[in-house]
N, C-alpha and C positions, 0 to 999 in steps of 0.2 A: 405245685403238684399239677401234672397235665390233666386234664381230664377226659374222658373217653366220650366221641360222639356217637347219638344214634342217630340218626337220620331214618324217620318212620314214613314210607310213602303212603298217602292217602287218597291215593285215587282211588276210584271207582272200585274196581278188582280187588284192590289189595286190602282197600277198608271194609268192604263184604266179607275178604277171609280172613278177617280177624285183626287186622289191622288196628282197628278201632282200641282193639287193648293196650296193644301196644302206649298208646298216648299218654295211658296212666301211669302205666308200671313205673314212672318215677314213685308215686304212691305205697309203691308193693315191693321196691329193691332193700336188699339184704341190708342190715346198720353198717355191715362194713363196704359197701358201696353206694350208699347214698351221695356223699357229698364229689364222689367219684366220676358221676357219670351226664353227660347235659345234653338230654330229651327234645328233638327237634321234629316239628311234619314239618312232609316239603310235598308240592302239589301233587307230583308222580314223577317218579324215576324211569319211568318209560320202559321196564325192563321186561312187563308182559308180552308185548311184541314182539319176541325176540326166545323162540324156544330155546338155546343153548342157554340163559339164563335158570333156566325153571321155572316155578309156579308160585304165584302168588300168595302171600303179602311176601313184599320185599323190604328188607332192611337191612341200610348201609353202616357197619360198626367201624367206626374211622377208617372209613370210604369202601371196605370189604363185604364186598355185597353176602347176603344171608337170604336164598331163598325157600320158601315154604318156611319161613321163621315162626319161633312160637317160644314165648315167655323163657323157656329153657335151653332153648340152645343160643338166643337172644343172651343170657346171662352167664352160659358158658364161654362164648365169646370176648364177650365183658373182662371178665376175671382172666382170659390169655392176655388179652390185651393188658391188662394190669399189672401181669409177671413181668 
């Protein structure tokens, strides 16, 4: 079974917007995607610099960037990737 990457950048910006949670939510995922999904920080994805991107925290869900992410649309994402 593949399993789905996050990739949680932790720079500066993005761990001030909440990024920080991100780290955990392996903690917090639904029983039917726990064993599903493998929780990675990487030091910054560099993509605040950069307005066509959007706003910060940024999170890459096998490699598709997610910005202004947050717990639910982080897990909506998840589960497409899973169909």
């Amino acid at each position: 079974m593949k399993k789905t990457t996050l990739s949680i950048c932790t720079g500066t910006a993005c761990y001030v917007m909440g990024a920080s949670e991100f780290l955990v939510l392996d903690d917090h995922l639904p029983a039917d995607l726990k064993d599903k999904v493998e929780i990675t920080g990487v030091t910054c994805l560099d993509k605040c610099k950069d307005a066509q991107c959007g706003k910060p925290p940024f999170v890459l869900v096998d490699g598709e960037l997610i910005a202004e992410a947050t717990v639910q649309n982080i897990l909506e994402k998840i589960r497409e990737k899973q169909c």
